[in-house]
MIVO-306944 format. One record per residue: residue in three letters; x, y, z of N, C-alpha, C in turn. Coordinates in steps of 0.05 Angstrom, whole numbers, plus 5000, padded with zeros to 4 digits. Example, Ala and Ser with C-alpha at 12.3 -4.5 7.8 and 13.67 -1.06 7.14 Angstrom:
# MIVO-306944
Ala526448865156524649105156526449345156
Ser525749555142527349795143525850015157
# end
This chain:
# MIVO-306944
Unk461746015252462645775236460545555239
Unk459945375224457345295226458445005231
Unk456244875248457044665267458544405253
Unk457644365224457744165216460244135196
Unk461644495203465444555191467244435209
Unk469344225196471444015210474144205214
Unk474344305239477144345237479744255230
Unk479143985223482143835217481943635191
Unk483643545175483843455148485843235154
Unk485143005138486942775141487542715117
Unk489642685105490742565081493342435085
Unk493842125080495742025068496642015100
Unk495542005121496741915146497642185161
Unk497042465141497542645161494242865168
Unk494542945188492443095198493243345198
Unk492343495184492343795183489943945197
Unk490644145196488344405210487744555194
Unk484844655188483344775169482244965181
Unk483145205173481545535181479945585160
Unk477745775168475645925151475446235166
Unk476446345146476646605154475346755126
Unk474646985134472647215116475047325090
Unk473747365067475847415044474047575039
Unk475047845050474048145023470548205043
Unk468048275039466548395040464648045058
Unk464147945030462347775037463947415024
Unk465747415019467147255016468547085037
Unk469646805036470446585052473346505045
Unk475246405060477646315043478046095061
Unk478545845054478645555069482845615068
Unk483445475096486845535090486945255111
Unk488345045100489444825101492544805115
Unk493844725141496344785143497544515157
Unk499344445156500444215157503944275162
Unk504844315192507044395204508144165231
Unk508443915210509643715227510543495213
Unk512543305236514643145216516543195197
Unk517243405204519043565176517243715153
Unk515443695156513043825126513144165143
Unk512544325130511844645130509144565098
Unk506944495105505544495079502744745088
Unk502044865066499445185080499045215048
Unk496345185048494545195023491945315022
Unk491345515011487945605006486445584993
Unk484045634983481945654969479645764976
Unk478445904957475445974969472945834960
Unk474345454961472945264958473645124982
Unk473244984998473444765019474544575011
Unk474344504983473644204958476644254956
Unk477044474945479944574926482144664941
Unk481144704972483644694986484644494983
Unk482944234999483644025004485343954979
Unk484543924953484743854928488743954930
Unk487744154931491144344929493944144959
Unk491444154980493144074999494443715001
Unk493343584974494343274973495643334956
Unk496043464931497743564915500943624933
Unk499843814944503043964958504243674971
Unk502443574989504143335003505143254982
Unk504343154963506542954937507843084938
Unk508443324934511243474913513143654949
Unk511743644975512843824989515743554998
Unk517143754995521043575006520843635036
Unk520943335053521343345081524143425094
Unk523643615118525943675125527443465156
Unk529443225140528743085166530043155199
Unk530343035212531143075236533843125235
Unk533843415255535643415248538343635238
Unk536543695212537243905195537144185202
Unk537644355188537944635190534644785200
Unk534644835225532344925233531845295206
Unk533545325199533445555181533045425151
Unk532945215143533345165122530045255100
Unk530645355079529445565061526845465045
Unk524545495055522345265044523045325013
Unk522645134985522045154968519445184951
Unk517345264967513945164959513645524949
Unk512245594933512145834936510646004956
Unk508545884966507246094991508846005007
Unk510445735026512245815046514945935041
Unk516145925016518346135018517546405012
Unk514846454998514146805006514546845037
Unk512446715053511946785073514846815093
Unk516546605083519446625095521246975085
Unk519746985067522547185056521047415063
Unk518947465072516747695078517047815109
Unk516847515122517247595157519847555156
Unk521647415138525547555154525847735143
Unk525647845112526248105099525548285087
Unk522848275079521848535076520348675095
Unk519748465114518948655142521248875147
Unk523648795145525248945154525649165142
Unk525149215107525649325086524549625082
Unk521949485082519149695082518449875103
Unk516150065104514950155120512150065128
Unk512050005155508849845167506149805149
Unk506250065128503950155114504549965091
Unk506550055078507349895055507349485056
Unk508449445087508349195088505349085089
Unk503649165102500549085106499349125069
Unk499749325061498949325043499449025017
Unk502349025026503948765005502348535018
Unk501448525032501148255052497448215044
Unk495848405040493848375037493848295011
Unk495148424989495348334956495748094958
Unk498447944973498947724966496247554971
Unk496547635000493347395008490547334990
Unk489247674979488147584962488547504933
Unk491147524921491547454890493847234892
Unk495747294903497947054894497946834913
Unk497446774940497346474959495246374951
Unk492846444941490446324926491146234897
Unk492746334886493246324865495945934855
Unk497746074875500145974864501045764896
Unk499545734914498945564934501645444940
Unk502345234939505545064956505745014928
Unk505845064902507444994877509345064886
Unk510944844873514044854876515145054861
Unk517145194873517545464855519245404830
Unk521445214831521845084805520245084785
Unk517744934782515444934767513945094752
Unk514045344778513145614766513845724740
Unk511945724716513045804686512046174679
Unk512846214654511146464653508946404645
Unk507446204631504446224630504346204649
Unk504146084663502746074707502046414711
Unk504246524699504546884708502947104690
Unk503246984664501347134654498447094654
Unk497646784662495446754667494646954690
Unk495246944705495247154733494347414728
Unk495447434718497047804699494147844688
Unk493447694661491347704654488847684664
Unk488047544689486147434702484947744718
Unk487147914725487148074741486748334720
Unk487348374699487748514674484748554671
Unk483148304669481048354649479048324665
Unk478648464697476448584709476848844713
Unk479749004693478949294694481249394720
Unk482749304732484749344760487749344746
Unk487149554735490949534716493349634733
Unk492149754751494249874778495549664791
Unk492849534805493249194810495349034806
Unk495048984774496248814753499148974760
Unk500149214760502249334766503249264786
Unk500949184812502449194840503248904837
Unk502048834831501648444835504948264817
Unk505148454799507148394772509548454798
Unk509748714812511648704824512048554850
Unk510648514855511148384877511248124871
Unk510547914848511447704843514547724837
Unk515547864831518448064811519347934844
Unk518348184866520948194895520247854899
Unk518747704903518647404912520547234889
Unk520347264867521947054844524347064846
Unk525747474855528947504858529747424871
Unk528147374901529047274927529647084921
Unk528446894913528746614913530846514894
Unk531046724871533846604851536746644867
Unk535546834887539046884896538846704917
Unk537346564932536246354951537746034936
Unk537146114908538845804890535045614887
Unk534045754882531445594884530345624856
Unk531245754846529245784818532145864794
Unk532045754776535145814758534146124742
Unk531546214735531446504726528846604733
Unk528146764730525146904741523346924707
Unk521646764716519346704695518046944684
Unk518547294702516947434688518547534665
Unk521847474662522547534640520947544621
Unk519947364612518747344591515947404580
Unk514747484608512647564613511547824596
Unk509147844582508148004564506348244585
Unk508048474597506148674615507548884607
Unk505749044605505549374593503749434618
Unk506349704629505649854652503250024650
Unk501149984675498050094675499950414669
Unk498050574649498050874651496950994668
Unk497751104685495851174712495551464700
Unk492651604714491651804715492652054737
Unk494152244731495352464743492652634748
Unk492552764780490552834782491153144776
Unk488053254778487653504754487153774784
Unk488053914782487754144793485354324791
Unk484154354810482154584810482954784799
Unk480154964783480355294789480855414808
Unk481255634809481155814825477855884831
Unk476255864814472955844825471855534827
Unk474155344826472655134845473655144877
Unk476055254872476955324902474955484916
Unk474155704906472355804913469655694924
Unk468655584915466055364908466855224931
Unk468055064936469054844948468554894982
Unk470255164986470455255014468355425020
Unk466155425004464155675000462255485014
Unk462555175003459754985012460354875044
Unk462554975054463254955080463455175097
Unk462855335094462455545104461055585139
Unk461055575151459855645182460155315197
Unk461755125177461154865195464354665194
Unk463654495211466654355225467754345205
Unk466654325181468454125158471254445146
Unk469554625150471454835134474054855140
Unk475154805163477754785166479154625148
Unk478954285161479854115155479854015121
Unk477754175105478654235080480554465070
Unk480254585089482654895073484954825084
Unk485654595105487154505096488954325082
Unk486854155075487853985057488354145028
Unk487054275019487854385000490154585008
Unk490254785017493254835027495454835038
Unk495754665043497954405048498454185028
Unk496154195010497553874995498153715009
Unk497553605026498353325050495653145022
Unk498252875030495952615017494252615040
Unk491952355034488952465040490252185066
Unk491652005063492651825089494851955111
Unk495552245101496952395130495052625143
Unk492452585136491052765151489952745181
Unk489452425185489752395216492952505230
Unk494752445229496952585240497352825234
Unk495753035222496853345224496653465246
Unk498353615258497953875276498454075267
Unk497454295286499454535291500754505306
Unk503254725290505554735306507255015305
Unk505655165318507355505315506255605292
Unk507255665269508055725247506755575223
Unk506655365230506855065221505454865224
Unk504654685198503054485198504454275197
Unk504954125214506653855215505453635209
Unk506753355188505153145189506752945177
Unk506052685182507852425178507952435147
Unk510352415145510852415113510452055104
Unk507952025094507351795097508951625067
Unk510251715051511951635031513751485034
Unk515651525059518451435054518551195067
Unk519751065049520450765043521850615060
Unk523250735080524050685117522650565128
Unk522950485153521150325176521050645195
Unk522450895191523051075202521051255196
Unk519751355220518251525223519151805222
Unk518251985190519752225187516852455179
Unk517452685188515252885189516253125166
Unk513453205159514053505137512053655154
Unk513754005143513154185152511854335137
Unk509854485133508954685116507954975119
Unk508255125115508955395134505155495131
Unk503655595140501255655142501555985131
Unk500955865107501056135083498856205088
Unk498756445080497056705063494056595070
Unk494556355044491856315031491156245058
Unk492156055075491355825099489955965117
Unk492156145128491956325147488856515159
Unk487456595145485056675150482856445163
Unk483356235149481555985164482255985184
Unk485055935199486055885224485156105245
Unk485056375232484856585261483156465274
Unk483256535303482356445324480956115329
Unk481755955316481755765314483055625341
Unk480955415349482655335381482255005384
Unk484754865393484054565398486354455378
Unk486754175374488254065350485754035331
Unk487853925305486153905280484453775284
Unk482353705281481453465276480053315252
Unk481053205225479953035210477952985217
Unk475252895202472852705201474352475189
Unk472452235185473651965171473852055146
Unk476051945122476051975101473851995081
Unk471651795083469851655069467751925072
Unk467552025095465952375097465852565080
Unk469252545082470452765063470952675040
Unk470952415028470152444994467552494988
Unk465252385007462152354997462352705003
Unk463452875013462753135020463553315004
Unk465653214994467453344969466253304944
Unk465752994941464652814918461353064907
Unk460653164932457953384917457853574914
Unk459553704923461253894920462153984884
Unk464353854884465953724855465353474849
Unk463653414838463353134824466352964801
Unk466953194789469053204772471553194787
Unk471953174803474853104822474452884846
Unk476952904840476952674875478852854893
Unk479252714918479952854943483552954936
Unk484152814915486752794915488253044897
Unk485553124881486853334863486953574876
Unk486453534907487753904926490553794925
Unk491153644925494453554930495253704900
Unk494653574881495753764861495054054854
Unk491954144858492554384868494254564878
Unk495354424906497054654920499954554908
Unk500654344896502654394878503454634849
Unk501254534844500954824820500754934827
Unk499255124841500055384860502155434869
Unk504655244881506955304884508555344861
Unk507855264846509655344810508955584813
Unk505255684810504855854796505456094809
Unk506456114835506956434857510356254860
Unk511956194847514456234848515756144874
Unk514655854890515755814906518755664898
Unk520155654912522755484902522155164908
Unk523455054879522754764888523754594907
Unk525854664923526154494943523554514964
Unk523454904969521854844985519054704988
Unk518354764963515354634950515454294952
Unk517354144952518153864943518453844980
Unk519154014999519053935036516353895032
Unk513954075021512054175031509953905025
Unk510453874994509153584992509153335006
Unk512853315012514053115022515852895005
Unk516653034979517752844954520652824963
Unk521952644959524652574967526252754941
Unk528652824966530752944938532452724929
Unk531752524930533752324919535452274940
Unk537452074948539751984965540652174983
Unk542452304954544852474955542852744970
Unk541052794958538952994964538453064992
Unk538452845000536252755031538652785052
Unk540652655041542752655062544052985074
Unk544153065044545753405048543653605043
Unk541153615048539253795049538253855080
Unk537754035088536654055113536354425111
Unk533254445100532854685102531454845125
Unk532955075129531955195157528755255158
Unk526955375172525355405188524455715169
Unk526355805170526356135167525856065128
Unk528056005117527455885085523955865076
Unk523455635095520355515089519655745095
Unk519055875115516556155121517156295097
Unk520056355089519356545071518756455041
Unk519156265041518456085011515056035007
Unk514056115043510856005045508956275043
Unk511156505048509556765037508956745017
Unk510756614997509156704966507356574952
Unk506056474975503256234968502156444972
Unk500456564959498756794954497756884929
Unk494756874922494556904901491257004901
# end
């Protein structure tokens, strides 16, 4: 931090504290906070000028809470009642992965964005400007995640009594079309495990392709008997739940005499490794691979749907519990 950056900000008789912390690669984000005399006021920018700017603003419009009052009582600013409704309730909601993930989006697109505005205030141009801003550098997934997660912050707060309706009603967004990934040949399969051949990497690709595990449960795989076990990194719990996948046919020849746990390389290896391999795919289309292959040799779909890790729905999840013996024999007819 360079000598001549003021840790603290004075406006209007109050003194706040000013952090500079790294945004993204090579980027700065100035954050302004002001947590005294009844105020909760926290403002950013990746201007110094425009914090500040943002942070005499909020004082006008931030409502003091005086002495006194409800040590719980419900900020109305929109980054302190995110941040309120985030650490009491959707921490609780989500899973660790899912929450870090929400928490990084917000920080870089919506607390920069939408700062201690009073959430009253908040209109749908404010949102579609957003929407759009984010739209038209090409991040339509983004624009998806961002739309919803303004969606869980606006509901909270209407049933909070803070906002009389949620502004994205009206909001003009057409859901990004996302890209379903494409399945190998059977001679890129070939190809694939051919360019690994005599070295570390050959395992830990035959099994990712036969298993279908996403490419973020590959650090947690083992063996296990029979069995490839690994964190079913999907489900929407704070609960840590595992899938099993029986070490078929196809698998099985990689593994003979195979000794030690799995061990993954870093992800970033195994796309640039894959990436020259197949130029025309990403790491993700073995996942759909070994799904089509389970259509195409007649596995049954429950068992195929353990093997991925897809929820059977509620009702599904609660009264399903398939044996050990089922999967092996559902994992013989991965063979082809």
């Amino acid at each position: 931090m360079p000598k001549a950056f003021r840790k603290e900000f004075r406006a209007d008789g109050c003194t706040a504290h000013v952090q500079k912390r790294k945004s993204g690669k090579k980027g700065v984000l100035y954050e302004i906070r002001y947590r005294r005399n009844g105020y909760n006021i926290s403002v950013s920018s990746v201007s110094l000028e425009e914090a500040k700017r943002k942070f005499i603003e909020a004082l006008k419009t931030a409502e003091k809470v005086e002495k006194g009052a409800s040590a719980h009582s419900v900020p109305s600013t929109f980054h302190a009642f995110a941040t309120y409704h985030f650490e009491n309730y959707r921490i609780k909601k989500v899973a660790a992965n899912t929450y870090k993930n929400d928490m990084n989006r917000y920080k870089r697109y919506l607390q920069p964005y939408f700062g201690e505005m009073p959430l009253g205030k908040i209109t749908p141009t404010h949102c579609q400007k957003l929407l759009e801003e984010i739209g038209a550098t090409g991040r339509g997934k983004t624009v998806d995640e961002i739309h919803s997660l303004m969606n869980i912050i606006f509901k909270a707060a209407i049933l909070h009594g803070l906002m009389p309706r949620n502004p994205l009603d009206v909001v003009l967004h057409q859901e990004h079309e996302r890209q379903h990934g494409k399945a190998l040949t059977k001679e890129e399969e070939k190809k694939l495990l051919g360019a690994f051949e005599g070295t570390k990497l050959l395992v830990p690709f035959a099994v990712a392709l036969y298993t279908g595990m996403r490419p973020n449960e590959y650090p947690t795989a083992r063996i296990d008997g029979r069995f490839i076990v690994a964190v079913n990194s999907k489900r929407k719990t704070k609960k840590v739940e595992y899938k099993k996948i029986p070490i078929t046919p196809m698998l099985r020849p990689y593994l003979e005499g195979f000794e030690g746990p799995l061990k993954f390389p870093c992800y970033k290896t195994m796309l640039d490794r894959f990436n020259a391999v197949l130029p025309e795919h990403i790491p993700y289309d073995m996942r759909t691979t070994f799904y089509s292959r389970c259509k195409e040799c007649g596995v049954a779909d429950a068992a195929r749907d353990e093997f991925v890790g897809h929820s059977l729905g509620k009702l599904g999840n609660a009264y399903t519990d398939l044996s050990d013996e089922f999967l092996l024999r559902e994992g013989e007819k991965f063979k082809y």
